[in-house]
C-alpha positions in Angstrom: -1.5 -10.7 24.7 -0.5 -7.7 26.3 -1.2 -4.3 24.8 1.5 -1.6 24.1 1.8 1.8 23.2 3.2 3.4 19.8 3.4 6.8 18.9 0.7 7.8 21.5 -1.9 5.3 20.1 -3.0 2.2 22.2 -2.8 -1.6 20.2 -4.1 -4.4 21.6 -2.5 -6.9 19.3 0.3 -6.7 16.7 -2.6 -7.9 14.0 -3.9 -4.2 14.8 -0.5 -2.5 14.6 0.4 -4.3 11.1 -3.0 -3.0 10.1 -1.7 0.6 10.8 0.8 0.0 8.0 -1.0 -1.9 5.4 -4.9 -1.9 6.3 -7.8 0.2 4.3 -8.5 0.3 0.8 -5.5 1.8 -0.9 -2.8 1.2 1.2 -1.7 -2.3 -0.4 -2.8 -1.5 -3.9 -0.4 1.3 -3.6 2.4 -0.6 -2.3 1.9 -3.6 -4.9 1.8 -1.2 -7.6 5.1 0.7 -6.5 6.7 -3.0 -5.5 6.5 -3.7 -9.2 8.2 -0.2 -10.2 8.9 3.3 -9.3 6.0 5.8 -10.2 5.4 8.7 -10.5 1.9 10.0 -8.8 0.2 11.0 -12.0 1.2 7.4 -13.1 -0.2 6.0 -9.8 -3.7 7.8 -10.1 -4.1 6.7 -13.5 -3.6 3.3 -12.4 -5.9 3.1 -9.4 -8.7 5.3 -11.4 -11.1 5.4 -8.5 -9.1 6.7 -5.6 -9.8 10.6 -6.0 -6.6 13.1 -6.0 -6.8 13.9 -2.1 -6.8 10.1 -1.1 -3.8 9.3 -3.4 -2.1 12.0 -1.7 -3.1 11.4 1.9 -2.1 7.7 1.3 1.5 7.8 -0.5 2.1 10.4 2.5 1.1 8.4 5.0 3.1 5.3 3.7 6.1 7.9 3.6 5.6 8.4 7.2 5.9 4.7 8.2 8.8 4.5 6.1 7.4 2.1 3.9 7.3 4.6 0.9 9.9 7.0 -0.6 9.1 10.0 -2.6 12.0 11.1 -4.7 11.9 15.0 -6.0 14.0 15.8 -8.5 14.8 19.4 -9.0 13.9 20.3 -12.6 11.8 22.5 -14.0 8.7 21.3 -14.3 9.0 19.6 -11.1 9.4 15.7 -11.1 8.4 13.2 -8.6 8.6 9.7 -8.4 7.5 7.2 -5.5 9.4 4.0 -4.5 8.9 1.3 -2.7 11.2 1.0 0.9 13.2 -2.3 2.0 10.2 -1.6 5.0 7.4 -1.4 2.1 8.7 -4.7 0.6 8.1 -6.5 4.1 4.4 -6.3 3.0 4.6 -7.6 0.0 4.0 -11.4 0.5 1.3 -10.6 3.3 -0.6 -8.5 -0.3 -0.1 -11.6 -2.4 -1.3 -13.7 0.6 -4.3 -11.8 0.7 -4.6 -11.8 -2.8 -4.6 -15.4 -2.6 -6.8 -15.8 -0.2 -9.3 -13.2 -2.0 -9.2 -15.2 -5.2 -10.2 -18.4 -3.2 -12.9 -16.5 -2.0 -14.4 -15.2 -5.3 -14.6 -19.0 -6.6 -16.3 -19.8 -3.0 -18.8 -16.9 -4.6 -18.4 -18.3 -7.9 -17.4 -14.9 -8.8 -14.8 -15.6 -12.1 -11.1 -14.4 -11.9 -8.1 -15.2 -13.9 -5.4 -17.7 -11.8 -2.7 -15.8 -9.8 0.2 -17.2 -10.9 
């Protein structure tokens, strides 16, 4: 497969540039959460209560960069701002439930117990 250049970065294969847009740990619990509604951040980081303030925020902008995410600001006082998910953050969607799937199938392999996915 050959390798290509994106935005000054090197990939060897497209598994490694999809990986750009979905890979880590909160990457696809963001976008599964915000495919289900629009959020607001406060609502996001109560939601996913381990990812610490600076993550949340490094992530949702990140995702906003590769157009997968939308951040909304409304100007009112208090300020108000609201994430949604992008027509190129929905593309990941069934590749999340895939691996969802697949991670389920893995915990019974473990016999680790989990609710069905339905």
């Amino acid at each position: 497969m050959p390798e290509f250049f994106h935005d000054s970065k090197l990939y060897y294969t497209p598994i490694e540039f999809a990986l750009r847009h979905i890979g880590g740990t909160w990457k696809m619990p963001i976008l599964w959460r915000l495919h289900l509604r629009v959020m607001r951040y406060g609502e996001l980081k109560n939601d996913i209560p381990y990812i610490t303030h600076k993550m949340l925020t490094s992530q949702l902008r990140e995702l906003e960069e590769l157009g997968m995410v939308e951040r909304i600001v409304y100007p009112v006082a208090p300020p108000k701002v609201e994430y949604k998910i992008t027509a190129t953050g929905l593309l990941a969607v069934p590749v999340i439930e895939m691996i969802m799937k697949y991670g389920v199938e893995m915990m019974g392999v473990a016999g680790v117990a989990y609710p069905p996915i339905s």
